[in-house]
N, C-alpha and C positions, 0 to 999 in steps of 0.2 A: 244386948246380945244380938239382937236383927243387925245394931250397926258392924259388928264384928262379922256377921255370917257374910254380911253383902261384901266387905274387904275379902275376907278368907276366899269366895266366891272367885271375885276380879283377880287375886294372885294366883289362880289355881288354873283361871285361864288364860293367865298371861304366861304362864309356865307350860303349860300343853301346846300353846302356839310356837311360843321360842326354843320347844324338842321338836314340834310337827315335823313328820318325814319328807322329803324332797318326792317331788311330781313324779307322778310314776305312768309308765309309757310303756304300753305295749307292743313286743314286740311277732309280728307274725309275717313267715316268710313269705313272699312274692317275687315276683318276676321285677317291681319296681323298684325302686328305692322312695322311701317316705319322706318326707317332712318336715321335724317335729320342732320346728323353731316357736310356735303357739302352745308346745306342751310343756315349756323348760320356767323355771324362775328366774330372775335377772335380781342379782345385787351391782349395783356403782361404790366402786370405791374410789370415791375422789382425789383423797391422798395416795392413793396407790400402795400404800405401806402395810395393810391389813395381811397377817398372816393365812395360813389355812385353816388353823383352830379358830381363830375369831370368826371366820369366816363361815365353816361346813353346818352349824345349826344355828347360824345368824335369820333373828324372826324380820329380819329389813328383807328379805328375798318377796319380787314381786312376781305377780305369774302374765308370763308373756302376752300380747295381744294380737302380736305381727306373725305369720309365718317365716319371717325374716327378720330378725333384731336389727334395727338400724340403729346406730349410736353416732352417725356422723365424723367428722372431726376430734378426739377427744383428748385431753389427758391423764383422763381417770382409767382404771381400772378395771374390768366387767368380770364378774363372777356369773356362771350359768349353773343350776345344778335340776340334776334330773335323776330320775330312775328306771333303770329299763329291766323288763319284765321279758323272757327269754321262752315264747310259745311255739318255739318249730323245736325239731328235729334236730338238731346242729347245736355245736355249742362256743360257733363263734358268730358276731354280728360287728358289722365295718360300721363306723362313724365318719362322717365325711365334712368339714368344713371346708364347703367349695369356694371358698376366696382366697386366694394366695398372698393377697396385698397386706395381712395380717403381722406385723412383727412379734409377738411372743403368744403362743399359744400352750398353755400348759393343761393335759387332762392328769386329775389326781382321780385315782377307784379306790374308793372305801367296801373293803370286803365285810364279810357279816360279823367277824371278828373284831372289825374295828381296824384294820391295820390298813396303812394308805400306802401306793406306790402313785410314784409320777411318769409323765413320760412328755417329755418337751417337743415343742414342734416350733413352726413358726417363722417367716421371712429369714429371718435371721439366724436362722442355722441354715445349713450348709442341703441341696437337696440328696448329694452324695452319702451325708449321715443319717437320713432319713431311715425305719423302719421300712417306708414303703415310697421308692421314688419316683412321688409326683409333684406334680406345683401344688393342687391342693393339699389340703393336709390330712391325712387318712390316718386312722386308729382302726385298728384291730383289736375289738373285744372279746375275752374270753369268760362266756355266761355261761353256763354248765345250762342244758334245758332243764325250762320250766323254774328255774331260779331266779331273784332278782339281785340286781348289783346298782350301789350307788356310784353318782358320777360328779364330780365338780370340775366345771371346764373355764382356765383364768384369760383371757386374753387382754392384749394391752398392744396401741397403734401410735406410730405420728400420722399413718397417711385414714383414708376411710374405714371406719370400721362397721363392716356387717358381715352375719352370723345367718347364712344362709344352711342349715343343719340338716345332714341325711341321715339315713340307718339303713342299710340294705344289706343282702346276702353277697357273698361271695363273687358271683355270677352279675347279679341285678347292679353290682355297685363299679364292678371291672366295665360291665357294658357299657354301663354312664359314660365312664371315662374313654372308653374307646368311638365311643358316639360323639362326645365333644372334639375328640383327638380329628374324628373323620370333618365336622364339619369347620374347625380353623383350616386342617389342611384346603379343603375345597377352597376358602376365605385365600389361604397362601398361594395356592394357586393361580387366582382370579389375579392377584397383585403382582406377581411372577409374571404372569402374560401381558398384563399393563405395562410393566417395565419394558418388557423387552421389546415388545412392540411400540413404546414411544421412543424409547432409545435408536431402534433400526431408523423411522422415522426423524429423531433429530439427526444419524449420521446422514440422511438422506438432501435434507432443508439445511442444518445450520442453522433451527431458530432456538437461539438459548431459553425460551421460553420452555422446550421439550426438555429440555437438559433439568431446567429447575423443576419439572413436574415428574421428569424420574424416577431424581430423586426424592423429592415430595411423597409421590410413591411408597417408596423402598419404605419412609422413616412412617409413614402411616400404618406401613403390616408391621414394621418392627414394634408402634404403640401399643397396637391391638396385642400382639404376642406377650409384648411385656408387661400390660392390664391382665390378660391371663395366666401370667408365669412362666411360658412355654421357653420365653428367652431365659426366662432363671434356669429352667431345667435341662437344656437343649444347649447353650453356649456358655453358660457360665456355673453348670451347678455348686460350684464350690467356693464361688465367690457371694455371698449374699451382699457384703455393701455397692456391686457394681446393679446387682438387681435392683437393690433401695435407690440407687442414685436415677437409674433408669428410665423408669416409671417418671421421673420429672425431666430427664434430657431431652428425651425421645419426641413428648408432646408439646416441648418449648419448641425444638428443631422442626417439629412438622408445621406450626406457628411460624417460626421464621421464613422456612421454605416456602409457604403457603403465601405468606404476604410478598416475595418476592418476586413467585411464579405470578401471583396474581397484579401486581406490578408493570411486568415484562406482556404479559397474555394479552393485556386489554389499555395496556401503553395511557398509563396512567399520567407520566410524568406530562402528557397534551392538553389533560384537562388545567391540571392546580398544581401548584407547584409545593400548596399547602396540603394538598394529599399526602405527597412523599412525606411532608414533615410529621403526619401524624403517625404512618406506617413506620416509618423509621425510631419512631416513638415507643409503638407495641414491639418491635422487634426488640429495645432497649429492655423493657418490662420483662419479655420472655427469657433473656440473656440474664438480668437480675433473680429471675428465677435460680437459673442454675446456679448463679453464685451462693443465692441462701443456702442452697441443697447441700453445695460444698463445703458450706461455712458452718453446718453443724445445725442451721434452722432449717429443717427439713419438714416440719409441721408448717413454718410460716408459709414457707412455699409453695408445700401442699394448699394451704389455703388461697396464696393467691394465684397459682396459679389455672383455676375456674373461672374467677372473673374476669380476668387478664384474657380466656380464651373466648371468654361470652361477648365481652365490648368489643375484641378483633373481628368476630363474628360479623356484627351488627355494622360497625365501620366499613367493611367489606361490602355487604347486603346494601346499605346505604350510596357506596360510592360503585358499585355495579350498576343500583338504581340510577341514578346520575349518568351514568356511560349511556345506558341505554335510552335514555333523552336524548343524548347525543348522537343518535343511529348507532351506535356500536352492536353490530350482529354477535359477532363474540359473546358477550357482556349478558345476554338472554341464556345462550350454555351455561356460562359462567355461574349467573344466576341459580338456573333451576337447580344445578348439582352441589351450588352451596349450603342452599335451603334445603334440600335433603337431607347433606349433612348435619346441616344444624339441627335443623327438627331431631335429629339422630343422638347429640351431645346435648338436646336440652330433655331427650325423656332420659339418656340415661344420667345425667344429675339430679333431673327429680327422682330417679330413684335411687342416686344414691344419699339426700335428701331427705327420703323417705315418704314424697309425696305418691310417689307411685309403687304398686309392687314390686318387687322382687322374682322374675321369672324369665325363663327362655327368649323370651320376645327381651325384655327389659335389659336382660344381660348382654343379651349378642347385639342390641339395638347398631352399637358403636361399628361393628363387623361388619352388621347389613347397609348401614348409611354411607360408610366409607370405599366400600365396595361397589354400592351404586353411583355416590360420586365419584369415584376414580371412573368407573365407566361412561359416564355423562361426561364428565371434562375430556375423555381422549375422543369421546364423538363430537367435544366443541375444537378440539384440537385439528380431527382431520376435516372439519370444517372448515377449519381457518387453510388448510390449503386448498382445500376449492375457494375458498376467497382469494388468497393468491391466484391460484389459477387462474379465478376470470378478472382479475385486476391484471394479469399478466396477456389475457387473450385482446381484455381491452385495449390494451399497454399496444400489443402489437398490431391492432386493427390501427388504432390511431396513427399507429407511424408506420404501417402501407400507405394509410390516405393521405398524412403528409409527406410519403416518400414521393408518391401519387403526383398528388398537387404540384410537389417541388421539380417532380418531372417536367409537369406540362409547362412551370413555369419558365425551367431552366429552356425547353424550347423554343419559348417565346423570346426568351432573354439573349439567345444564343446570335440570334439575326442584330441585335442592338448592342449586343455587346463587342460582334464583331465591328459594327461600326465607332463605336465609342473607344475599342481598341486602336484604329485607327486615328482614330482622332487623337486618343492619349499620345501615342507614338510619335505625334507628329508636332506633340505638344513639351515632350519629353527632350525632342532632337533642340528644340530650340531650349529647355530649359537646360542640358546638357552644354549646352554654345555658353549661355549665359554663367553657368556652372564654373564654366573656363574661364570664362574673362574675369568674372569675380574673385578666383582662385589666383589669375595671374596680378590681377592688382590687388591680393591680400599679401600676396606675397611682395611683391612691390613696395606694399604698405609696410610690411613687417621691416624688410630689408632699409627701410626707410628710417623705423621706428631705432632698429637698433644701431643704423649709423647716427641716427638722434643720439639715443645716448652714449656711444662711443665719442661722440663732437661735445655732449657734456662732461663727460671726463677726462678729453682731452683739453677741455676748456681748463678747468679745475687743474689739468695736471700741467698747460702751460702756465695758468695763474701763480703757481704753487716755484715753477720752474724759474718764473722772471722775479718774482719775489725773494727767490732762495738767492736767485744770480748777482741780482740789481745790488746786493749788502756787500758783498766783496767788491763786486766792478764798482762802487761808489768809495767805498776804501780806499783804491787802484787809483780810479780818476781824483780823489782827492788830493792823492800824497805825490801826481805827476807834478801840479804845479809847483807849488815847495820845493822840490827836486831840480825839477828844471830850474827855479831862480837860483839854488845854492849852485849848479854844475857852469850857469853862466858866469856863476861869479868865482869859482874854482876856474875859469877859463881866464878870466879876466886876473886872475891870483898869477896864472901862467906867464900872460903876456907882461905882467910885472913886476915877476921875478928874471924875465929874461931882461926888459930893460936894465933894473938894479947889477944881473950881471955885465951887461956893457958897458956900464958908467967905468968912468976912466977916476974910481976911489978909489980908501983902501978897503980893505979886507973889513977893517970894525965898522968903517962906516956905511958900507954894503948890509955887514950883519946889522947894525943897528935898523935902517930902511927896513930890511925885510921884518923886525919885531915890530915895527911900527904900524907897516900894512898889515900884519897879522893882527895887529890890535883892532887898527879899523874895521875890517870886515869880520873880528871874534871869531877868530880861527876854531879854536874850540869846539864852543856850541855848533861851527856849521858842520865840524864831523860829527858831532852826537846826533843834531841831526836830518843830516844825511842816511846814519845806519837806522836810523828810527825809523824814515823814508824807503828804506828799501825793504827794510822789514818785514813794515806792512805792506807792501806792496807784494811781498813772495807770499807774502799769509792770505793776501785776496786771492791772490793764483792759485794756490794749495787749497782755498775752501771753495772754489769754482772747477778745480778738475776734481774733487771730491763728490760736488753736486752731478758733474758730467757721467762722473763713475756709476753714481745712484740713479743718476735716468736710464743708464746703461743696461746696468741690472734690473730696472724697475720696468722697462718698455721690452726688453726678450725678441728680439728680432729673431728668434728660433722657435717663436711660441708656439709653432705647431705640431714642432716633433719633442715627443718623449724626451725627458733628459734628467738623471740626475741633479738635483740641487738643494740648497741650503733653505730652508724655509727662514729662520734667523733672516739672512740675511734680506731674502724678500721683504721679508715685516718691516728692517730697518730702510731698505730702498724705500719704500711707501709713508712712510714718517717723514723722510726728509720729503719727498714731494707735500706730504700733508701739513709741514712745517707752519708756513703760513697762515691755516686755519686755527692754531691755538693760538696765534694772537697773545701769545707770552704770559697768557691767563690757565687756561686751562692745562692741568700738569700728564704726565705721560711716565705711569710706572712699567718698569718692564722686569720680567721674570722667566729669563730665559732660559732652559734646559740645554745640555751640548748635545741635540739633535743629531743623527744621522741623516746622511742624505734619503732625498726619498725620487722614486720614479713620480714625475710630474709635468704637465705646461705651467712654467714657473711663468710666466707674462701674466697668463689665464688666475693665477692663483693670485698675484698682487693685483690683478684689476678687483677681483674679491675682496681682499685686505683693506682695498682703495673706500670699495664701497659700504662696507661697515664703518670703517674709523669715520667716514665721509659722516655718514647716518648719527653714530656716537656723539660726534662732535655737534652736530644738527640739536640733537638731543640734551644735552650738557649747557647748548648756551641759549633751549628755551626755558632749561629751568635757574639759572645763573645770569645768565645777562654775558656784562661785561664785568661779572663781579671774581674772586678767586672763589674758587672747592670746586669745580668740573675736575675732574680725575677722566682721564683712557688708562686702562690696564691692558697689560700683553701678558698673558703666559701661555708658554711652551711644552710641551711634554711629551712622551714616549714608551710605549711598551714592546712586546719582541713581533709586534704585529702592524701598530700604527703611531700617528704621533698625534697630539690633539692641541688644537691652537685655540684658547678662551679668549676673544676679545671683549671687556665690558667697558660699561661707565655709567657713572652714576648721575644720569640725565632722567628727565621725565618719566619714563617707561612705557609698559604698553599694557592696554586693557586684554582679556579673552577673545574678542573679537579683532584687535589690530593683527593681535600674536597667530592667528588661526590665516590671515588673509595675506599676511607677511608677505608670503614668497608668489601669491598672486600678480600677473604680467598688470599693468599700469595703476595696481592699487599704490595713494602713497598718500600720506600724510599731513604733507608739507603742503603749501602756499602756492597758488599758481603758480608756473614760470619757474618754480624753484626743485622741481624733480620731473622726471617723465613717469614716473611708476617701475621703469625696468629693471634698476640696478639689483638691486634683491634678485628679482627673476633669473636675472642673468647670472649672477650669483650661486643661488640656489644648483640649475642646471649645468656650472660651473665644476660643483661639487660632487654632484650625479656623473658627471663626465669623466672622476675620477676615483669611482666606487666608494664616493666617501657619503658620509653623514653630516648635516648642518642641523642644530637645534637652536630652542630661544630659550632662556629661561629666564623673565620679566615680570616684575612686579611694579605696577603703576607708583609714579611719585618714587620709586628708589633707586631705578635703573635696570640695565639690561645685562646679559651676558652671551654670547653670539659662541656655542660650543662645533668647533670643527675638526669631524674625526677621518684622515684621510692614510690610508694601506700605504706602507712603504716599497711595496711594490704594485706595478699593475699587472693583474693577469690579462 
């Protein structure tokens, strides 16, 4: 029986515990607002899924320890429940949960009846739909005095969640608010005068350092605003996911901004080069930031984005430290107003952490630090123009002194220069003299050079002329002799046949005499030949005034004036002169077009003709010998503008460097004695002379192609 009483015992207070009523909290009116975050119980629902019924006489409720519930990061759940006891006058009392950063905030009131209403709050509605629009979240109780009313308050976060709770009247609780209202605006303020004042200043300098601390600026009051709500309520009420996303854009952007102004301010890129890489690192980090935010990981974000700001922090502090070995005066401002800063975001993360409390100082910490450093950085800023300034005052003393100096010098200089003038002058007239003479015997030289090679090509084109001649006139002179024996013997045929006529016989025996002598001297054969004889002898003549025709055309005794002519027939004038250099080896295709005439110095254009086929053939029998497959090709062609003459062959060819130096005055190739370097040149200049174009297109070992593109008329 004892073992039964002591069970019956234990479940009797396990059952008085698990109905036990929720904390009860008095309420009594004052001028302040209270507290009562130490007076409430706290359930975690970790799963998040627990209804209100499991929930409103669940015996898991603990009772607070904090004047401010910190919960951190979470993804649990938090149930709060409390009871408030109604001792003024009035019978309504405001509930105030002063953190706006809260995404779902729901209060359910269990009236004495048992019956619960809800009324939702929370980041994520809209401030427009609000009961009461503020950024924090305000409830409006309605407790009849002197009566108590139960309260269950659920909240649920991705970003920090604390649970800083008020109770105040009417009065005591609107004042709160318009007291914090008065002192951000002060805060907005201070940043509004910052901007504008370093912006007048950057129009002023031009130093993009002011531009990025501006802005820097500007996104620092919009952090603080958006940590408080004031951006939720104030530009975007009606939007909550631009509020939710904000709160991480704003303090990535002042990160980027921060590190870039800090960059530019204290010219970082002089010290290390491994600086920039690590800044440009954090700036990466912060940018990942906002992608999480976007991408629906809004907690993960949240979380790194703390650390992400604490090591830019310390990077910064660390490489200011560094500058400031380096003399950088700047870098001491720099300094002092970051570590305010910082000291600034490291109390308010320990509190919200939970290492530190929760209050006035704690809350606004972020306000007061950012405020002082924006003022400490524009007094390291218009410092830095008095550094300019007296780097610019130095800047011009030093170049009085060397204007100075260069003064006295140029006067000293001025008596020796005069004489040195003289002397130049006098040094000049004779290199002038010399100037001339050297001038007249280059020219001399030149005039030399190219009757040089005019005497080579006329060499080439006598060779060409006596070799073309010497085949006919050896024809001519061979078939005289022959001739002349048959015509002396046709004379000698004459003087007797007149005898035979004066013989005193008859008639047959005359005729018979004369078949006789006919037989002897084989009458016959000596007319056959004879016409064989004259033949060739008209055929030597006919292939001599043919060559004569071909010099004719080929040499232009009119070369200097303009004229109308056959390009064809140029190419072939210059074949027969080149006759003799193919040596019956080397072959000769031609691919003629029926060209129109074209305005030209048709002389000037076969010494051209002369001096490729020349070079071709040059080229053809160093890769050949004296053996057959040298090929010359000719073709011809025309459009409604020009004609174009492709001379090739497939001889040797030429490297990148012969093909580039081609038309260079005495570059050549060839073997002592066996070129001067000019005919290309003169060539080249040739073609330049009649607005035309010459190109090469050569590949070593296969041959060459010599493209010449010349205007059918000249302007």
């Amino acid at each position: 029986m004892g073992t039964i009483r002591i069970v019956l015992f234990f479940v009797f207070t396990f059952m008085l515990v698990g109905h036990a009523n929720a904390r009860l909290i008095s309420f009594k009116e004052s001028k302040t607002i209270s507290v009562i975050g130490n007076q409430i119980e706290i359930l975690e629902d970790t799963s998040g899924k627990l209804s209100f019924d499991q929930v409103q006489n669940s015996p898991n409720f603990k009772l607070s320890t904090a004047d401010v519930p910190n919960f951190g990061i979470s993804k649990s759940t938090f149930w709060l429940r409390f009871e408030l006891v109604n001792e003024t006058i009035n019978n309504f009392v405001f509930l105030t949960l002063q953190y706006p950063l809260i995404d779902n905030v729901e209060l359910y009131t269990v009236d004495t009846n048992g019956n619960v209403s809800v009324t939702v709050n929370g980041e994520k509605q809209s401030i427009s739909e609000r009961k009461i629009p503020n950024q924090n979240f305000v409830f409006q109780l309605y407790i009849p005095k002197g009566t108590t009313q139960k309260y269950l308050l659920k909240v649920s976060s991705e970003e920090q969640i604390l649970i800083p709770l008020f109770i105040g009247s009417s009065a005591a609780t609107f004042q709160a608010f318009n007291n914090q209202d008065i002192l951000t605006g002060i805060y907005f303020g201070i940043i509004a005068v910052m901007v504008f004042y370093n912006f007048f200043v950057f129009l002023s300098v031009r130093d993009k350092s002011y531009l990025y601390y501006v802005f820097f600026i500007i996104f620092i009051g919009l952090t603080q605003i958006a940590l408080q709500g004031y951006s939720y309520r104030f530009f975007w009420p009606s939007y909550p996911a631009i509020a939710n996303h904000s709160i991480i854009f704003f303090p990535a952007i002042v990160g980027i901004l921060a590190i870039e102004f800090f960059k530019n301010f204290l010219q970082i890129k002089k010290y290390s080069k491994y600086f920039i890489y690590v800044l440009n690192l954090l700036n990466i980090f912060y940018i990942l930031n906002c992608v999480l935010s976007v991408s629906g990981y809004h907690r993960l974000s949240q979380q790194l984005l703390q650390p992400n700001a604490m090591l830019a922090s310390l990077i910064i502090v660390g490489i200011s430290v560094y500058a400031i070995r380096k003399k950088n005066r700047s870098a001491k401002f720099f300094l002092a107003a970051w570590l305010i800063f910082l000291i600034g975001i490291i109390i308010f993360i320990l509190k919200d952490i939970g290492k530190l409390p929760y209050n006035n100082f704690t809350n606004y910490i972020l306000n007061i630090g950012s405020a002082i450093e924006v003022i400490v950085l524009s007094f390291a800023l218009a410092d830095k123009i008095n550094i300019f300034r007296k780097e610019k005052e130095e800047s011009q003393a030093n170049e009085l002194r060397v204007v100075q100096e260069n003064e006295k010098l140029v006067r000293e200089q001025n008596v020796v220069l005069e004489q040195k003038v003289n002397e130049r002058t006098h040094e000049l007239k004779l290199t002038n003299q010399n100037l001339e003479t050297a001038l007249t015997d280059l020219k001399e030289a030149e005039t030399q050079l190219v009757e040089s090679e005019k005497m080579a090509s006329l060499g080439q084109l006598t060779a060409g002329i006596a070799h073309e001649i010497n085949n006919p006139i050896n024809f001519v002179t061979s078939n005289v002799k022959p001739l002349n024996r048959d015509v002396l013997i046709l004379i000698d045929t004459i003087s007797q046949l007149e005898k035979i006529a004066l013989d005193d016989v008859s008639r047959a025996e005359k005729q018979k005499q004369i078949e006789e002598f006919k037989s002897d001297i084989d009458y016959d054969y000596l007319k056959v030949e004879i016409d064989q004889l004259l033949s060739g002898i008209g055929e030597g003549a006919s292939r001599t005034a043919e060559i004569v025709k071909g010099l004719r055309i080929f040499s232009r005794l009119d070369e200097d004036d303009l004229k109308k002519a056959d390009i064809n027939e140029g190419l072939e004038s210059t074949l027969i002169i080149t006759n003799n250099l193919l040596n019956n080896v080397i072959k000769i295709q031609k691919n003629y077009a029926n060209l129109p005439l074209i305005e030209c110095y048709p002389g000037k254009l076969n010494q051209v003709f002369l001096n490729i086929i020349s070079n071709g053939v040059y080229a053809v029998r160093k890769k050949f010998g004296d053996m057959e497959g040298g090929i010359i090709s000719i073709t011809t062609k025309y459009d409604e503008r020009y004609i174009y003459i492709i001379i090739g062959d497939n001889g040797i060819g030429m490297d990148e460097n012969t093909k580039k130096r081609m038309f260079e005055p005495f570059f050549t190739t060839k073997e002592v004695g066996e070129g001067t370097g000019l005919g290309m040149s003169i060539a080249y200049n040739t073609i330049n002379k009649h607005n035309g174009i010459i190109n090469i297109n050569s590949e070593l070992g296969k041959g060459t192609d010599f493209i010449i593109k010349l205007p059918l008329i000249q302007k």
